[in-house]
C-alpha positions in Angstrom: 21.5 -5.4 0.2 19.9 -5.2 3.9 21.0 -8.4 6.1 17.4 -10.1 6.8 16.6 -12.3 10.1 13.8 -15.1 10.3 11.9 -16.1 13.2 9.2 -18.8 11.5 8.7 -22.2 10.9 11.0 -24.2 7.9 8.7 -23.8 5.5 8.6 -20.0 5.4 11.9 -19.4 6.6 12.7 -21.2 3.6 10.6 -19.2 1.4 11.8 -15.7 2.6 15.5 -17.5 1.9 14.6 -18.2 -1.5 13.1 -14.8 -1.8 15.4 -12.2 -0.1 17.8 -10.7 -2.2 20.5 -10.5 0.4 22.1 -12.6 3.2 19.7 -14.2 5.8 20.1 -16.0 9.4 17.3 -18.3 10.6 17.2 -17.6 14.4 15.0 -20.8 16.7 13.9 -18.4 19.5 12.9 -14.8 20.3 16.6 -14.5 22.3 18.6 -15.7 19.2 16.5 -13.1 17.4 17.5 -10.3 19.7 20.6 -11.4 19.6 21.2 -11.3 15.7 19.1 -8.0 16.1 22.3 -6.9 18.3 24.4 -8.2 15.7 23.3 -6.3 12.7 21.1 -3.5 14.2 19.7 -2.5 11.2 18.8 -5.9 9.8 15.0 -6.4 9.0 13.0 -9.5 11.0 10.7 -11.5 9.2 8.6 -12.9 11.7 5.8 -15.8 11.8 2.5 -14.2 13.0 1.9 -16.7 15.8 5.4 -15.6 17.3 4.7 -11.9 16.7 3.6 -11.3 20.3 7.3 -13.2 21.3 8.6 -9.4 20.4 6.4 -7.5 22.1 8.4 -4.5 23.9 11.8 -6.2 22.4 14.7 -4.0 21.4 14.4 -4.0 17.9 15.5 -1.4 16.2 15.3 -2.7 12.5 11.9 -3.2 10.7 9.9 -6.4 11.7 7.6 -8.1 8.9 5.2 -10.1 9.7 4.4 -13.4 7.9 1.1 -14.4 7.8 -0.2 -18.1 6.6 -4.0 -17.3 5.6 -5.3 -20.8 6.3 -5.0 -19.3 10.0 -5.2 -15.9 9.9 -6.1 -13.0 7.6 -4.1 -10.3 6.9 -5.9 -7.0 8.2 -6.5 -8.9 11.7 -2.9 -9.1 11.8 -2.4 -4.9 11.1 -5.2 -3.9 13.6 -4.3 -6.6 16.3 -0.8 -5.6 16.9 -0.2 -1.8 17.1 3.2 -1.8 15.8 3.1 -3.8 13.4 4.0 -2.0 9.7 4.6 -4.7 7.1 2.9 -7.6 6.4 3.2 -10.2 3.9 1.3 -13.5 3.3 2.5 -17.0 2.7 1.2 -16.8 -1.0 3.0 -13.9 -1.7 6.5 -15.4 -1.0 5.8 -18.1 -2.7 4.3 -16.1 -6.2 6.7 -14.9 -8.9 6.3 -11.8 -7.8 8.2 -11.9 -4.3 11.4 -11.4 -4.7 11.2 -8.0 -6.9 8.7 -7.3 -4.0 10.8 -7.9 -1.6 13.7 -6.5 -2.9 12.0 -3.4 -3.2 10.5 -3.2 0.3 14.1 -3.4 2.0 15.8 -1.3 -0.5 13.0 1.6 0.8 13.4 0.3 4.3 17.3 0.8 4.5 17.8 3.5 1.8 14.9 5.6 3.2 13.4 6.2 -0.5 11.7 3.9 -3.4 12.9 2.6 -6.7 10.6 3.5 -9.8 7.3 2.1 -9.7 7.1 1.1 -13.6 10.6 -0.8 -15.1 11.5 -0.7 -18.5 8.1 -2.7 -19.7 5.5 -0.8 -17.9 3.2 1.4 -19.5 0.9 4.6 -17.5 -0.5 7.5 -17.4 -0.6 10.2 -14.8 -2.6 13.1 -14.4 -3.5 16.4 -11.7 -6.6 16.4 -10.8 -8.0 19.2 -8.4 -12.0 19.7 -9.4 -14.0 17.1 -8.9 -15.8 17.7 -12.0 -14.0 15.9 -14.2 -13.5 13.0 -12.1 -15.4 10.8 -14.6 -13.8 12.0 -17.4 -10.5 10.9 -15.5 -11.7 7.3 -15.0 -13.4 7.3 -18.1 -10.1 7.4 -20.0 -8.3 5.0 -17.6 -11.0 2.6 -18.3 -10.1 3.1 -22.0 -6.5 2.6 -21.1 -6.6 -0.2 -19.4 -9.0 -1.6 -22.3 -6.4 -1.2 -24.8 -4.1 -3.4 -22.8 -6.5 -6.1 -22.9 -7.3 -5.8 -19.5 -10.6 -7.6 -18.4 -13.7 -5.9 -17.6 -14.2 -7.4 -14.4 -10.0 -5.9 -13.5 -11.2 -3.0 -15.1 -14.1 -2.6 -12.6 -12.5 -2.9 -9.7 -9.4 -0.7 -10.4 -12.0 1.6 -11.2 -13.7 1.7 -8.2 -10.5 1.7 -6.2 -9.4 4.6 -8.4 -13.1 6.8 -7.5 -12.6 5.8 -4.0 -8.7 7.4 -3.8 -9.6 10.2 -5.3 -12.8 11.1 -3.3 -10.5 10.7 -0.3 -8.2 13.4 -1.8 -10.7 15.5 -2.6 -12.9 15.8 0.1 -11.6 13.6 3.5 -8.0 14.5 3.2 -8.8 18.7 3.2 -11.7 18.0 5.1 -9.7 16.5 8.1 -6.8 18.5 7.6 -9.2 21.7 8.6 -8.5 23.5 4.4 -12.5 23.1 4.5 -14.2 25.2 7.1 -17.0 22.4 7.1 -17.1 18.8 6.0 -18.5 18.8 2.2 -20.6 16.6 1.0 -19.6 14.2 -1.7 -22.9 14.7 -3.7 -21.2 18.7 -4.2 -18.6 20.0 -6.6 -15.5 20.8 -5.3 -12.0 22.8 -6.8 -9.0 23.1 -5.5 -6.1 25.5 -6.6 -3.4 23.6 -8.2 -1.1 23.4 -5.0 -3.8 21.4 -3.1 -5.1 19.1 -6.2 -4.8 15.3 -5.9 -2.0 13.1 -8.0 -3.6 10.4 -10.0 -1.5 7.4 -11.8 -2.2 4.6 -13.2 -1.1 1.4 -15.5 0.6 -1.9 -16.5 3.4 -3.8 -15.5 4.3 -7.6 -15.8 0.1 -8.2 -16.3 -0.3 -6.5 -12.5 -2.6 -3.7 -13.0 -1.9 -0.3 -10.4 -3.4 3.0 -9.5 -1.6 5.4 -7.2 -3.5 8.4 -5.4 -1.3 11.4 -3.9 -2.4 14.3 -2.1 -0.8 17.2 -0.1 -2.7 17.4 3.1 -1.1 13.9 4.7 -4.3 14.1 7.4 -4.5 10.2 7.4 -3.3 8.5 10.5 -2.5 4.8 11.5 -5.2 5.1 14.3 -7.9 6.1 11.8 -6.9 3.8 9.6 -6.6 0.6 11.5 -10.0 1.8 13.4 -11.9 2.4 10.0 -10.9 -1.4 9.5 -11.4 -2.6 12.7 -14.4 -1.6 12.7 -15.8 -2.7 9.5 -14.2 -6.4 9.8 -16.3 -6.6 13.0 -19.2 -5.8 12.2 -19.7 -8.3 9.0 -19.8 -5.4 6.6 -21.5 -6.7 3.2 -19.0 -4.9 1.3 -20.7 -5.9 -1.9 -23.9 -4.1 -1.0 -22.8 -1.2 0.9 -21.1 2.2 -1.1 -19.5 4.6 1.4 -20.1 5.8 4.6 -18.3 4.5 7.9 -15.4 4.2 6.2 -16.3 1.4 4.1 -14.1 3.0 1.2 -10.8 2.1 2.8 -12.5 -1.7 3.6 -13.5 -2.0 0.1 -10.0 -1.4 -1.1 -8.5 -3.7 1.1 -10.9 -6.3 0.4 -10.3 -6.2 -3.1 -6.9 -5.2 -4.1 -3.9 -7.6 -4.3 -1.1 -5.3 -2.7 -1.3 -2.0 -1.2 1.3 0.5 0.4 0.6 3.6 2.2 3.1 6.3 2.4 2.1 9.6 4.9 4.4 12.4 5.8 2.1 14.4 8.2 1.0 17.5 6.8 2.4 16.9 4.1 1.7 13.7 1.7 -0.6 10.8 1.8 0.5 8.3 -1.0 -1.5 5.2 -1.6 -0.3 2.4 -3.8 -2.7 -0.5 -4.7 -2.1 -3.1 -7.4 -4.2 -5.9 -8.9 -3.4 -9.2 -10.6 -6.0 -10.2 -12.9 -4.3 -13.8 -12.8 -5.0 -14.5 -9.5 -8.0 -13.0 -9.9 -9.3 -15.6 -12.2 -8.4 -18.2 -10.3 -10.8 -16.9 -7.3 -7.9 -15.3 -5.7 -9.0 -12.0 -3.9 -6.8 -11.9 -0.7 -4.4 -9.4 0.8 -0.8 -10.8 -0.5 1.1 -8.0 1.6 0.6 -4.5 2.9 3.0 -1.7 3.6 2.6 1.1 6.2 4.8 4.2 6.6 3.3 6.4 8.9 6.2 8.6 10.6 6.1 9.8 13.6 7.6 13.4 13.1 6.8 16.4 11.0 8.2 16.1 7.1 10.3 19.4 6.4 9.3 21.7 3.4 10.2 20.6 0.6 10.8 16.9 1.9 9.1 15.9 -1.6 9.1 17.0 -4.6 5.3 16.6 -6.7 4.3 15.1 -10.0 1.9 17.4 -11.3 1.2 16.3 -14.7 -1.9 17.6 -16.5 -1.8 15.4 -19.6 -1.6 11.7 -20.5 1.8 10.2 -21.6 4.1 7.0 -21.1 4.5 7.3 -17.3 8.4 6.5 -16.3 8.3 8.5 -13.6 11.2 8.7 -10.7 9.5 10.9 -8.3 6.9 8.1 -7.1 7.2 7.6 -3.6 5.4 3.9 -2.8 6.3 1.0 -3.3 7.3 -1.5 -6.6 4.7 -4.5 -5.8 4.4 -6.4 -9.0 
């Protein structure tokens, strides 16, 4: 299990401790930090977001996370205010039942390279191809009936679903669209097909009362720069998100706004993976922020082959080992 450092105040050094499934070191400043860093070079950081500018230009060769404490700071300022920053989780998160299986997950993917199965043994989901955007209701139509079968509530319902309609418009038109397979931008108000090899991955279910949907497509034509500027952008201008349905990039707002975890996985030219989950529970209690987000945006060029594709064309239990993104629940 990957060695873990902690630069942060008692209190969340001692929830990552109670957390993180392997060793940890609490370091006091940024040179015991670079120190430990030395030490065990491929150790991962967690690091208080009020010290996070401390490591600015440091030698760090392992993976820094930031922690954030929402009574001071939200967690998409955090992603577009520091440029290198990946992987962010909140306060609330460490402390939820949920961290240490998230956490164990994260640094298994961050030292190993590749991501443990997104549903265990007591999940439930579905997964289908979807390359004409025809029978995109149909799709969400019988997710919505999945999900109701679970006893999922109508509210969780509604917002997967429009999480879901916004992946897969991305994949359908933005993604080809800005990786140049359309010779012009297409409208979304037009019918689109595309040939099996370019069609979009959609998967969705259960597990431990989180709900998840997971949108793959083959172009990987999203960047870090237009993602962090699409939400830039929107948090600054006071975007009513509740009032306002596409355009400028409200899409990928929306979805951060509203889902509970989200991890985005792009091999350039290759793969755009986008993991969000949902728990109804906090929902209920009136809680709607961020608890972490996860960015892997590579610099180089993924090989041929570098990943394999799911292309199921049916409905089925979903225990699936070629998902890519991350176990959040």
């Amino acid at each position: 299990m990957q060695y873990s450092l902690i630069l942060a105040r008692e209190d969340l050094a001692s929830l990552v401790r109670a957390a993180a499934p392997g060793p940890c070191v609490h370091v006091g400043s940024r040179g015991a930090l670079l120190a430990a860093a030395r030490e065990h070079p491929r150790a991962a950081a967690f690091v208080d977001f009020e010290l996070l500018p401390l490591l600015d230009g440091a030698a760090v060769s392992g993976p820094i996370i930031g922690i954030v404490d929402e009574t001071r700071a939200e967690p998409i300022r955090a992603l577009t205010s520091i440029p290198w920053l990946s992987h962010l989780v909140t306060a609330e998160m460490l402390a939820s039942p949920s961290a240490r299986s998230h956490l164990e997950a994260l640094l298994d993917r961050l030292e190993h390279g590749t991501a443990p199965h997104v549903i265990g043994a007591t999940g439930i989901g579905r997964a289908a191809l979807l390359g004409n955007s025809a029978r995109r209701e149909a799709r969400f139509e019988r997710m919505r009936e999945f999900f109701a079968t679970q006893s999922v509530s109508e509210r969780t319902i509604a917002s997967i679903s429009d999480v879901a309609e916004e992946l897969v418009t991305n994949a359908l038109y933005d993604a080809p669209a800005e990786a140049g397979y359309f010779q012009h931008p297409v409208q979304r108000t037009q019918h689109v097909k595309l040939p099996p090899e370019h069609a979009c991955e959609i998967s969705y279910g259960i597990e431990h009362g989180s709900v998840f949907v997971r949108v793959r497509d083959p172009f990987g034509a999203l960047t870090r720069a237009r993602l962090m500027s699409v939400l830039n952008r929107c948090q600054s201008a006071a975007v009513a998100l509740d009032e306002s349905r596409g355009g400028a990039g409200l899409g990928l707002w929306r979805i951060f706004s509203t889902v509970s975890t989200i991890a985005i996985t792009v091999i350039p030219g290759s793969l755009t993976d986008i993991l969000v989950r949902i728990e109804p529970r906090r929902r209920r209690q009136g809680g709607k922020q961020l608890l972490a987000a996860h960015l892997f945006f590579p610099a180089e060029q993924a090989v041929d082959g570098a990943q394999g594709r799911f292309a199921a064309d049916h409905d089925h239990d979903l225990m699936d080992d070629s998902f890519t993104a991350l176990y959040v629940a």
